[in-house]
N, CA, C and O atoms as a printed pandas DataFrame, in Angstrom:
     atom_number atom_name residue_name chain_id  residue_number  x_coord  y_coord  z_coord
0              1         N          UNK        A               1  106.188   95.716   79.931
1              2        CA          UNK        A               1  105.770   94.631   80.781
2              3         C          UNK        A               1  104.294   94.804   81.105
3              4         O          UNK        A               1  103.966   95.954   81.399
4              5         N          UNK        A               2  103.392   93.922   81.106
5              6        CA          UNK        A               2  102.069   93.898   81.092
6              7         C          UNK        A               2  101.896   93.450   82.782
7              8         O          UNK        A               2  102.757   92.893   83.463
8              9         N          UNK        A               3  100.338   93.929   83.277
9             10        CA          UNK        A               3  100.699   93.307   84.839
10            11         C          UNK        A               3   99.808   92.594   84.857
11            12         O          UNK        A               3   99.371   92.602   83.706
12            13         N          UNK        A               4   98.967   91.662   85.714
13            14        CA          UNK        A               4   98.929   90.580   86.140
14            15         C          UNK        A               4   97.714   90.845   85.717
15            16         O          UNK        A               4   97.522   92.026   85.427
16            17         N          UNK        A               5   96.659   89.976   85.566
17            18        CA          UNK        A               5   94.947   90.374   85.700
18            19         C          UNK        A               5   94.307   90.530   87.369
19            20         O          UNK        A               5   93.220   91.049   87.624
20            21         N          UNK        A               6   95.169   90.005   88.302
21            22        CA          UNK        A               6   94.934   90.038   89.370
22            23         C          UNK        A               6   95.195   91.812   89.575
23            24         O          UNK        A               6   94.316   92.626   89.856
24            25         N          UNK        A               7   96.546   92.077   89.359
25            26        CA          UNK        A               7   96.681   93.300   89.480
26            27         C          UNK        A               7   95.912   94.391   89.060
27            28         O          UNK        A               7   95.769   95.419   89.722
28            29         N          UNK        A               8   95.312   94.128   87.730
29            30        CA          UNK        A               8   94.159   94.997   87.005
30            31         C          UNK        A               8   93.045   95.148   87.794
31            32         O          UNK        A               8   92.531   96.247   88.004
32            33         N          UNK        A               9   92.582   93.956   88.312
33            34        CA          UNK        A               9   91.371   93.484   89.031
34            35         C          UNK        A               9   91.386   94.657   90.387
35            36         O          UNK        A               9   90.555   95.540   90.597
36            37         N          UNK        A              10   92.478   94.360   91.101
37            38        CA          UNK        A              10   92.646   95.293   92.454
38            39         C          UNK        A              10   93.009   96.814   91.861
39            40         O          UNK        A              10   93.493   97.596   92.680
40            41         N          UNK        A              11   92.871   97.140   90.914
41            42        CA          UNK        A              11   92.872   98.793   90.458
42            43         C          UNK        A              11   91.830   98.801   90.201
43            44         O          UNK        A              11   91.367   99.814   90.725
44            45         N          UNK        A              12   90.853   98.134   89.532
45            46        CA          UNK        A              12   89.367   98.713   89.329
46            47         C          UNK        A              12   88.642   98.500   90.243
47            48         O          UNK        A              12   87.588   99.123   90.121
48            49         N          UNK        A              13   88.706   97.853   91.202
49            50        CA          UNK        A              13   88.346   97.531   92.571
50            51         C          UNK        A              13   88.661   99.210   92.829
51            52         O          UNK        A              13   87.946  100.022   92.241
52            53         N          UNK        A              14   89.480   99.565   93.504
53            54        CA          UNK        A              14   89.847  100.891   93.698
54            55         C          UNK        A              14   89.213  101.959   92.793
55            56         O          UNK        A              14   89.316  103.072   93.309
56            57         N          UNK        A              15   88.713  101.966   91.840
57            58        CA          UNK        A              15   88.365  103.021   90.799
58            59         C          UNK        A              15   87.060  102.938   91.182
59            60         O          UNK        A              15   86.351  103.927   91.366
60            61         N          UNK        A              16   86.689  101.747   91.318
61            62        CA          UNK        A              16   85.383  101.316   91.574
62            63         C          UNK        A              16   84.265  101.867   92.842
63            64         O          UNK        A              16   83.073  102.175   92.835
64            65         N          UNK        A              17   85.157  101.816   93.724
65            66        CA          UNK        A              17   85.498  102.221   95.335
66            67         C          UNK        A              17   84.992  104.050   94.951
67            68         O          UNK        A              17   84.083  104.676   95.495
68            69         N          UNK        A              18   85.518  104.321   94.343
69            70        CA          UNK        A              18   85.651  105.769   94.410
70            71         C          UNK        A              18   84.636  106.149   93.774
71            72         O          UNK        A              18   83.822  106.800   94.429
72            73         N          UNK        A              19   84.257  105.827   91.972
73            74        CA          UNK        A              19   83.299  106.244   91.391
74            75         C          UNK        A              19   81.878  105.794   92.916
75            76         O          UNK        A              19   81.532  106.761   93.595
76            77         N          UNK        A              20   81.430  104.813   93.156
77            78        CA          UNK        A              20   80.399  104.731   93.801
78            79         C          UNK        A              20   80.345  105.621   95.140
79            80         O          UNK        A              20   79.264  106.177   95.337
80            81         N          UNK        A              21   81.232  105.803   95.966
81            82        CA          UNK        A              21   81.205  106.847   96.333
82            83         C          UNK        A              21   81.300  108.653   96.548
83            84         O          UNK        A              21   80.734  109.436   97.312
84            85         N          UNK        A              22   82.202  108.789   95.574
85            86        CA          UNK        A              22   82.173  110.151   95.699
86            87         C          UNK        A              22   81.020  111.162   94.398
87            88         O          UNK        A              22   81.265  112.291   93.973
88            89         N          UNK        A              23   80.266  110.619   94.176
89            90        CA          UNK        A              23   78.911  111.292   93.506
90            91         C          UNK        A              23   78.200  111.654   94.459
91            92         O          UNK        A              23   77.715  112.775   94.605
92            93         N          UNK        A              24   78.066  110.522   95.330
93            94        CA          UNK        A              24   76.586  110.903   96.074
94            95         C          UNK        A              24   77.369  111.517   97.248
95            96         O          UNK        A              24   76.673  112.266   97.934
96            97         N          UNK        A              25   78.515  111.397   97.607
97            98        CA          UNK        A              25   79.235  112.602   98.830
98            99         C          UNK        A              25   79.342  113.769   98.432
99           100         O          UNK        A              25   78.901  114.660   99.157
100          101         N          UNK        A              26   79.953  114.100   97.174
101          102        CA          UNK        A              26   80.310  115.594   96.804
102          103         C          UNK        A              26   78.751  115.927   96.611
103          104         O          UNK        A              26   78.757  117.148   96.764
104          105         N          UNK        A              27   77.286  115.520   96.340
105          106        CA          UNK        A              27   76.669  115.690   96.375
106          107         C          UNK        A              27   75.789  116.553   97.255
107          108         O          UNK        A              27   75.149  117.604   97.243
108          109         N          UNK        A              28   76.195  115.265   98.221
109          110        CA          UNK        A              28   75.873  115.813   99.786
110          111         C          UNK        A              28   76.900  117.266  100.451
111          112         O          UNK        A              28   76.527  118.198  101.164
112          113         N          UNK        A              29   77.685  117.094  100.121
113          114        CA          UNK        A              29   78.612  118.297  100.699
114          115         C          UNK        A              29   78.550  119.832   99.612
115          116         O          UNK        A              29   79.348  120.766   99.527
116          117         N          UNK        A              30   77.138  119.543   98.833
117          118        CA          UNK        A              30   77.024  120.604   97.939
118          119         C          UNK        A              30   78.253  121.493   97.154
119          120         O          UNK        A              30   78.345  122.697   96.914
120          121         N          UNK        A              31   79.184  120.299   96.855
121          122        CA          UNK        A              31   80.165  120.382   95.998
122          123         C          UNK        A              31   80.138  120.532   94.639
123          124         O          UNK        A              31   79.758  119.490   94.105
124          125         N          UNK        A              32   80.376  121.368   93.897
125          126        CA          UNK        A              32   80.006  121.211   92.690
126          127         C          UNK        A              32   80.932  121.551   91.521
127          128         O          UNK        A              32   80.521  121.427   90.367
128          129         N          UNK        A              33   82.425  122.063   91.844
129          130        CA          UNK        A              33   82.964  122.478   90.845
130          131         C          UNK        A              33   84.193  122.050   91.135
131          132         O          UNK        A              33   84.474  122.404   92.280
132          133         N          UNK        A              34   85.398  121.212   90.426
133          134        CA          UNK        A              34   86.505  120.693   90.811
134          135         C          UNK        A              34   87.763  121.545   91.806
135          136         O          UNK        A              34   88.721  121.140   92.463
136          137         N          UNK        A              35   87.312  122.611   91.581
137          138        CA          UNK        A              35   88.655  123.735   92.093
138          139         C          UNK        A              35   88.355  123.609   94.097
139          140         O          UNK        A              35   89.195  123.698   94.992
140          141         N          UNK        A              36   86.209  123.281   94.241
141          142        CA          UNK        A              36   86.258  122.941   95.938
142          143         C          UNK        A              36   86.174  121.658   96.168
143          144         O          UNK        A              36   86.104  121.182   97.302
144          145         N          UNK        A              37   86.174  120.977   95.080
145          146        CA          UNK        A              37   86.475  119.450   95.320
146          147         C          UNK        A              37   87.264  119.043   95.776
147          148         O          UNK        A              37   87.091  118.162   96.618
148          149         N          UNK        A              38   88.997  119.660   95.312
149          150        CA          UNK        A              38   90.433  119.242   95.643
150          151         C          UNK        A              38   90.744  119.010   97.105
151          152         O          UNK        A              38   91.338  118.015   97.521
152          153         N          UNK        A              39   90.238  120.139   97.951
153          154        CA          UNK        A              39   90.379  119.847   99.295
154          155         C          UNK        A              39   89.995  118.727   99.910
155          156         O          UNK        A              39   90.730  117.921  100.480
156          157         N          UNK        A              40   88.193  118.657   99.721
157          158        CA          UNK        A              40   87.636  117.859  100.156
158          159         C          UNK        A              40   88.203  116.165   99.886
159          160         O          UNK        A              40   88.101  115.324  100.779
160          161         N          UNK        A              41   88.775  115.862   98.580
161          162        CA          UNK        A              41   89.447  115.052   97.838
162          163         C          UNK        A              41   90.470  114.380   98.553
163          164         O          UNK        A              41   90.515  113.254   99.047
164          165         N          UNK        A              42   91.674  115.766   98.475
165          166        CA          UNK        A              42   92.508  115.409   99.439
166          167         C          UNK        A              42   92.016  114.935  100.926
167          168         O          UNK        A              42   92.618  113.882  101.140
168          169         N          UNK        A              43   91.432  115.157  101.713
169          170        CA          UNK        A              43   90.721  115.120  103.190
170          171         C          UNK        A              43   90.811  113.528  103.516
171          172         O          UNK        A              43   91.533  112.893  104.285
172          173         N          UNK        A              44   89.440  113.017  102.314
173          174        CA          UNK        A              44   89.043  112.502  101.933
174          175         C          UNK        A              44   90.214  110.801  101.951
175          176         O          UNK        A              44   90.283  109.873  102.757
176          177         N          UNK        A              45   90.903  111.079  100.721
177          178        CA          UNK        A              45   91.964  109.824  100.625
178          179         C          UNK        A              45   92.711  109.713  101.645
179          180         O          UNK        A              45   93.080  108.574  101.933
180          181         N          UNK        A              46   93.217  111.026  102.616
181          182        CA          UNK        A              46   94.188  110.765  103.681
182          183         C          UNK        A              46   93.354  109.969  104.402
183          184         O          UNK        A              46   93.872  108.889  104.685
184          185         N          UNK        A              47   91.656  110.205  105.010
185          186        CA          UNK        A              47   91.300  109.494  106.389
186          187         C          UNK        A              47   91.374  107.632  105.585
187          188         O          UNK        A              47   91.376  106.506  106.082
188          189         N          UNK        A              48   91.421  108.134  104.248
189          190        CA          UNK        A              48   90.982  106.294  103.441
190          191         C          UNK        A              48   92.423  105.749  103.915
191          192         O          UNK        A              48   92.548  104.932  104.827
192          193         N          UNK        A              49   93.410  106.253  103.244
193          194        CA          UNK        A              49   94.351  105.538  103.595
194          195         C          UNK        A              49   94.964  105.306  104.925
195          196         O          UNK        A              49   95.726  104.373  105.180
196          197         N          UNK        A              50   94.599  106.166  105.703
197          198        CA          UNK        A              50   95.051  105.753  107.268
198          199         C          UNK        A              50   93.888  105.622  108.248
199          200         O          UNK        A              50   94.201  105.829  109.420
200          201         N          UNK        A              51   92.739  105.350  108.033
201          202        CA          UNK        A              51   91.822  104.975  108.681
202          203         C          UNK        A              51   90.958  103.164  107.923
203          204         O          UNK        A              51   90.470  102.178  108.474
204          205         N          UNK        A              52   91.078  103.381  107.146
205          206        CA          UNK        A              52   90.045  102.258  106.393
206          207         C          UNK        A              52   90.733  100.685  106.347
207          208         O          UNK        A              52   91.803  100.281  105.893
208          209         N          UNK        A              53   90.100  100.303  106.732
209          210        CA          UNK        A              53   91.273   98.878  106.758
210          211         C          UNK        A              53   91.006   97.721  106.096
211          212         O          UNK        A              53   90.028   97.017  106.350
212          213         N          UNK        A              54   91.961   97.442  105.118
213          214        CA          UNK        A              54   91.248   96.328  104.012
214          215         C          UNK        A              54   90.514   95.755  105.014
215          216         O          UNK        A              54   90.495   95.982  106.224
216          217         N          UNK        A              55   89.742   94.756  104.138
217          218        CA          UNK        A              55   89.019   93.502  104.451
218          219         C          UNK        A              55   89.369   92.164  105.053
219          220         O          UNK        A              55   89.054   91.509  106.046
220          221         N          UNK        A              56   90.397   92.020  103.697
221          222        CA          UNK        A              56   91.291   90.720  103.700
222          223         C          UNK        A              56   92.455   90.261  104.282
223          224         O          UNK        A              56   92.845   89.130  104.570
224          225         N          UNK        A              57   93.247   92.084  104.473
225          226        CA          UNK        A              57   94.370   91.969  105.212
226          227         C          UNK        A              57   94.893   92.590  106.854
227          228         O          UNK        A              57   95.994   92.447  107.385
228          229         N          UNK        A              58   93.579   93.353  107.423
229          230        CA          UNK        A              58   93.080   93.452  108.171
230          231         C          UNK        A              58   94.027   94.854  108.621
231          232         O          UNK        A              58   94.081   95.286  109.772
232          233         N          UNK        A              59   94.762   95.454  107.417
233          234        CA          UNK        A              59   95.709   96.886  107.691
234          235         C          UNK        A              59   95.073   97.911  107.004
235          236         O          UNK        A              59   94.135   97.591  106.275
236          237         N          UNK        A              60   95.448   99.281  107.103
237          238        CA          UNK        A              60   94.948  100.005  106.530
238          239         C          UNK        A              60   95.941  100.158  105.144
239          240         O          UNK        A              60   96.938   99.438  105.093
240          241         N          UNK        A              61   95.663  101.084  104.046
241          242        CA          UNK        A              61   96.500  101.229  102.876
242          243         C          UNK        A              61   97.501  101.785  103.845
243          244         O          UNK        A              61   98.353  100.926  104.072
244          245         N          UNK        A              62   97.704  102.817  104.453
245          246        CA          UNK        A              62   99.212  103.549  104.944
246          247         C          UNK        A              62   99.966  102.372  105.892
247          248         O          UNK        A              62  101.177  102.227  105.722
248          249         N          UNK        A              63   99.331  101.600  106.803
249          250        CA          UNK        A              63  100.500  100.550  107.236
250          251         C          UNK        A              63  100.773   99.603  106.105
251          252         O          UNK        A              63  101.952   99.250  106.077
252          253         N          UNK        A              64  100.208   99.222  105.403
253          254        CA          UNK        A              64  100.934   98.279  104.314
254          255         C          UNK        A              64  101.943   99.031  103.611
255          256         O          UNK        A              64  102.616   98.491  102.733
């Protein structure tokens, strides 16, 4: 089953989200090798998903 282009659209949105930010953060947090990334990573997606609140739907990812 193939998914929607809408659906594609809101995953690279998300991929998108991430590449532009986390270069210039792990940057800043003088991160440099994946093994001290993971933490920070993890940290990271928990405050996204329960702090950040779409735009459009005015919830965060963890209440939806």
């Amino acid at each position: 089953m193939q998914s929607a282009p809408e659906a594609k659209g809101k995953v690279e949105r998300n991929h998108q989200f991430w590449q532009n930010r986390l270069p210039p953060l792990l940057r800043a947090e003088n991160i440099t090798d994946l093994p001290a990334a993971n933490p920070f990573l993890d940290a990271l997606r928990k405050h996204h998903n329960s702090m950040e609140k779409h735009r459009e739907i005015g919830m965060t990812p963890q209440a939806a």
